[in-house]
MARBA-3410 file (N, C-alpha, C, O; in Angstrom, 1 decimal):
95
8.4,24.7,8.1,7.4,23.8,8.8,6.0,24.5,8.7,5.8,25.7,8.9 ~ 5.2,23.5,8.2,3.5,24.7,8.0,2.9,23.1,8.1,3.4,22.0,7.8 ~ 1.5,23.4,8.5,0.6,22.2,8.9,0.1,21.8,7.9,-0.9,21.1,8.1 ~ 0.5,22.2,6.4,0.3,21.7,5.3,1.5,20.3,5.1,1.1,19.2,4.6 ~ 2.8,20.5,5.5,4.0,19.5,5.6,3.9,18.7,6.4,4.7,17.7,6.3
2.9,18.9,7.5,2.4,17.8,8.9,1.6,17.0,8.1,1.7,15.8,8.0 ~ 0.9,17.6,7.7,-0.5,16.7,7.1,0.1,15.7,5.9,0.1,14.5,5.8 ~ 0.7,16.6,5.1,1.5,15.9,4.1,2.3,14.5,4.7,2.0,13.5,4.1 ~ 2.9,14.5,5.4,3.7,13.6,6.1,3.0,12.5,6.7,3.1,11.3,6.5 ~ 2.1,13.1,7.5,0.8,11.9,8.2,0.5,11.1,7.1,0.6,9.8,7.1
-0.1,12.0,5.7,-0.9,11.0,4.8,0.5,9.7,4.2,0.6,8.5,4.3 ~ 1.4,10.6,3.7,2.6,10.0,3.2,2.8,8.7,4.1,3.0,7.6,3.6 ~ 2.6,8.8,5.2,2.7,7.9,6.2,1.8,6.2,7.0,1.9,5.2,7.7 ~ 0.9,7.0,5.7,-0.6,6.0,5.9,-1.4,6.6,7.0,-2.0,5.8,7.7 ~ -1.5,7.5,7.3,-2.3,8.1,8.4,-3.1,9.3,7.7,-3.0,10.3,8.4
-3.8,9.3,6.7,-4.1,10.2,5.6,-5.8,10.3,7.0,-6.6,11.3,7.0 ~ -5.9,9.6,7.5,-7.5,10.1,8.7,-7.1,10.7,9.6,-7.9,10.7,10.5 ~ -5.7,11.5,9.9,-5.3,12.6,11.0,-4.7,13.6,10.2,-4.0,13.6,9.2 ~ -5.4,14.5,11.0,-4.7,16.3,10.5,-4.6,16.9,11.9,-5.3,16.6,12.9 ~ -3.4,18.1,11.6,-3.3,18.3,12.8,-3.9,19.9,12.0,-3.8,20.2,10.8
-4.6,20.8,12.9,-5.1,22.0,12.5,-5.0,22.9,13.7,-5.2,22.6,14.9 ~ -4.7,24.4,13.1,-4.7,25.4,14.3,-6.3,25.8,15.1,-7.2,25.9,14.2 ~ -6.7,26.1,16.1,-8.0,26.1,16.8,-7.3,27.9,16.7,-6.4,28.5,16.2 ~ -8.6,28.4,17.6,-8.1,30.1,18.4,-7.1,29.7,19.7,-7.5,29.1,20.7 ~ -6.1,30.2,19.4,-4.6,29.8,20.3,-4.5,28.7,20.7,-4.6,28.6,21.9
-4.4,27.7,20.1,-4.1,26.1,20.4,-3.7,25.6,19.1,-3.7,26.4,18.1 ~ -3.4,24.2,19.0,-3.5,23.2,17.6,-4.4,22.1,18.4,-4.6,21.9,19.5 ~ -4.7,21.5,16.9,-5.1,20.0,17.7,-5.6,18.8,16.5,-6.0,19.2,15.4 ~ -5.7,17.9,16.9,-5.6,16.5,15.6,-6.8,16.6,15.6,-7.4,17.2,16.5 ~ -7.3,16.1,14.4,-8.4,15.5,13.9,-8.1,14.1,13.6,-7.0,13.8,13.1
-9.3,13.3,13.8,-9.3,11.8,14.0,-10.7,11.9,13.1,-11.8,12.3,13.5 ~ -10.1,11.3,11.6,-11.9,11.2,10.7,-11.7,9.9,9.6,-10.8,9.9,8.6 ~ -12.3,9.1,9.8,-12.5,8.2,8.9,-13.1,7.8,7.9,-13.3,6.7,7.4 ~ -13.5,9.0,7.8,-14.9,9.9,6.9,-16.1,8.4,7.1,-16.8,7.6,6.3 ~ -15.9,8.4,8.4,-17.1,7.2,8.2,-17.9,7.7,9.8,-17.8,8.9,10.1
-18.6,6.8,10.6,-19.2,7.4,11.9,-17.6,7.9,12.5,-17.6,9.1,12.7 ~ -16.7,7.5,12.6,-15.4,7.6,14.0,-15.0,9.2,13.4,-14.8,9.5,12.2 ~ -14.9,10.1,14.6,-14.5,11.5,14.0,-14.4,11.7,15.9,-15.2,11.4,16.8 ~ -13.2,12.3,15.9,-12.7,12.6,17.4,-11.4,13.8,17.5,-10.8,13.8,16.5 ~ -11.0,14.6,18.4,-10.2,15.5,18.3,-9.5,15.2,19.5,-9.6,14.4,20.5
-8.8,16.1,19.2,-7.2,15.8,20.6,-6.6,17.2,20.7,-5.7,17.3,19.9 ~ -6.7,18.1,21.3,-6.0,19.4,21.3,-4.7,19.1,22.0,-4.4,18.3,22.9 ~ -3.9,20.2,21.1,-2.4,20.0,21.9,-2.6,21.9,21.9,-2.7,22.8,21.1 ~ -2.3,21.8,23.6,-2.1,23.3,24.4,-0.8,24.3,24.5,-0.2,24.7,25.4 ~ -0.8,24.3,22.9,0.2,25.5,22.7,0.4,26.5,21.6,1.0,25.9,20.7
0.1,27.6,21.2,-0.8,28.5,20.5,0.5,28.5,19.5,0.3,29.4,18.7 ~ 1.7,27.9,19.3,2.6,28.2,18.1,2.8,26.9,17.5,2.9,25.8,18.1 ~ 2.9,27.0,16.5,3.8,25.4,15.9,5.2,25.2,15.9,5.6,24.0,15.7 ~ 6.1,26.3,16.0,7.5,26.7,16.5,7.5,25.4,18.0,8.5,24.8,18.3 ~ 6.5,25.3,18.6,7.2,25.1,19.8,7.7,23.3,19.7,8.7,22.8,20.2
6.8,22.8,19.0,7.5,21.5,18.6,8.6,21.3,17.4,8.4,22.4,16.9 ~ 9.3,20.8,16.8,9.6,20.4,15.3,8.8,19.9,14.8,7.7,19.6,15.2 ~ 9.4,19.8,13.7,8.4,18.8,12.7,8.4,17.5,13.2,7.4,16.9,13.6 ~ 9.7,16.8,13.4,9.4,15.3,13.9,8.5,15.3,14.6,7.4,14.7,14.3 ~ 8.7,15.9,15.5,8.0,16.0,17.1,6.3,16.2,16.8,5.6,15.4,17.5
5.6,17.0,15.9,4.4,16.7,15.3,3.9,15.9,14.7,2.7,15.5,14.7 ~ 5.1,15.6,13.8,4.4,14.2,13.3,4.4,13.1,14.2,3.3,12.5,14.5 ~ 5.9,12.6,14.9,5.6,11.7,16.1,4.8,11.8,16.7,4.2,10.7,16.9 ~ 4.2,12.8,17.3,2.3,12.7,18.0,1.5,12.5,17.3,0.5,12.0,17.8 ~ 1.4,12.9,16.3,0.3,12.9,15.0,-0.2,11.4,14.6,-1.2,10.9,14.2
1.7,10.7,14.8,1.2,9.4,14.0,1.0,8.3,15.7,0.4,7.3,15.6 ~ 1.5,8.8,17.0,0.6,8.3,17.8,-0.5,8.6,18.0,-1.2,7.6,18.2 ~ -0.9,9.6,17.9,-2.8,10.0,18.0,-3.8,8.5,17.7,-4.6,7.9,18.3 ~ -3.0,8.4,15.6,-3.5,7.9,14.3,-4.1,6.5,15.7,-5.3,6.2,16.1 ~ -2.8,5.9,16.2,-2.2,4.6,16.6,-3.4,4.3,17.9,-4.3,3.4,18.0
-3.3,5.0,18.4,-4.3,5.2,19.8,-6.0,5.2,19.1,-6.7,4.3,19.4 ~ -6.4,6.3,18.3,-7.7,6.0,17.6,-7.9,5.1,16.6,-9.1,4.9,16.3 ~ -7.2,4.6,16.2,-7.3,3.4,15.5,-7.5,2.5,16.1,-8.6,2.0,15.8 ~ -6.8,1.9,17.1,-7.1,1.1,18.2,-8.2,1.2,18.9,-8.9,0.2,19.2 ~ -8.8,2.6,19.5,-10.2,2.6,20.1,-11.4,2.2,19.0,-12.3,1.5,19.4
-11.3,2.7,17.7,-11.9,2.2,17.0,-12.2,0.5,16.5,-13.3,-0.2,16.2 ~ -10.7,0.1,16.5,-11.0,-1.5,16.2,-12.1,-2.2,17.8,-13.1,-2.9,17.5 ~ -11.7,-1.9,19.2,-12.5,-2.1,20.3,-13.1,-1.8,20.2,-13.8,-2.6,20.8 ~ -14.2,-0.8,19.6,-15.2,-0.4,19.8,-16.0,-1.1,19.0,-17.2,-1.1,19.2 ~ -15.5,-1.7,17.7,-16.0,-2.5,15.8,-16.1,-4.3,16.9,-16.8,-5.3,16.6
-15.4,-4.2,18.0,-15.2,-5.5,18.6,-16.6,-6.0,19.3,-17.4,-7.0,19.1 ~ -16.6,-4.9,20.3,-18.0,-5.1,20.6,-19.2,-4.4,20.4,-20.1,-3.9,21.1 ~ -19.0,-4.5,19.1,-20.3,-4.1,18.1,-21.1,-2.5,18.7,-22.3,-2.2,18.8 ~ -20.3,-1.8,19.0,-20.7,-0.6,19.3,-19.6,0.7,18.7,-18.4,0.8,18.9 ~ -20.5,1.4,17.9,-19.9,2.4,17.1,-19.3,3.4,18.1,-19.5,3.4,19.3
-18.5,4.5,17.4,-17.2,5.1,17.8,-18.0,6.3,18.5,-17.8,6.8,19.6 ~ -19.2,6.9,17.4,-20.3,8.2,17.8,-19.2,9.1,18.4,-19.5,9.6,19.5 ~ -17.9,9.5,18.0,-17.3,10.9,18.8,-17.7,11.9,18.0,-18.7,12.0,17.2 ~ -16.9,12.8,18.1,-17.5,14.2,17.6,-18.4,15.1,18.2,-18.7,14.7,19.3 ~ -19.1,16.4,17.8,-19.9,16.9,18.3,-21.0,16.3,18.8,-21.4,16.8,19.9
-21.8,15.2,18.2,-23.0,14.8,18.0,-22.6,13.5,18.6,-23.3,12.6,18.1 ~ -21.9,13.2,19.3,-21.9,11.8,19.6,-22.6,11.5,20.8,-23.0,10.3,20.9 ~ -23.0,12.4,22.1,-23.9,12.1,23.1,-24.6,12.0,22.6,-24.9,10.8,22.4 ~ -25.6,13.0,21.8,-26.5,12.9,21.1,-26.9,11.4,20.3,-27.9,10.9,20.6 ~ -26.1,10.9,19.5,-26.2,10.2,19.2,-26.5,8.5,19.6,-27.1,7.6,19.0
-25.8,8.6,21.0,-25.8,7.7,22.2,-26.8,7.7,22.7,-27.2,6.7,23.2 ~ -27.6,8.9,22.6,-28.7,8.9,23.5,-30.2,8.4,22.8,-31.3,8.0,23.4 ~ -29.8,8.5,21.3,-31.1,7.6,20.3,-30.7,6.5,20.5,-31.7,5.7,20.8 ~ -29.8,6.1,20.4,-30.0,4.5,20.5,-30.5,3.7,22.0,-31.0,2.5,21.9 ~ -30.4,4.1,23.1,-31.0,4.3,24.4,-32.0,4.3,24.4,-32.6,4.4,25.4
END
């Protein structure tokens, strides 16, 4: 199991806009639709041992499911996704 086989599996999956990646002692998803929507999700546990693989991918491809959905609501009412670093910022020019 290596987060090259997670990711592999997400994309294989149709979820090729989540990766899961190691932080300094943590993991955590990336949400990028290489477009404005880019959002993260840490999961609080510094090994990848501690899940399976299923078990990574099964959150991986809930993450996908959950930001994809905040995304389509947010395309609903015509207001962009702006997460990421820069997204207050970004909220705050259009204001």
């Amino acid at each position: 199991m290596s987060l090259k086989s997670i990711n592999a599996k997400l994309a294989k999956a149709g979820h090729s806009n989540v990766e899961l990646e190691r932080g300094d002692g943590y993991l955590y998803f990336i949400f990028d639709d290489r477009g404005p929507n880019y959002e993260t999700e840490s999961v609080m546990t510094p090994y990848l041992k501690t899940y399976t693989d299923k078990e990574w991918f099964d959150m991986g491809v809930e993450y996908a499911k959950r930001m994809e959905e905040r995304v389509k609501e947010r395309e609903e009412v015509g207001a962009g996704f702006r997460g990421g670093p820069f997204g207050a910022l970004n909220a705050m020019k259009r204001v």
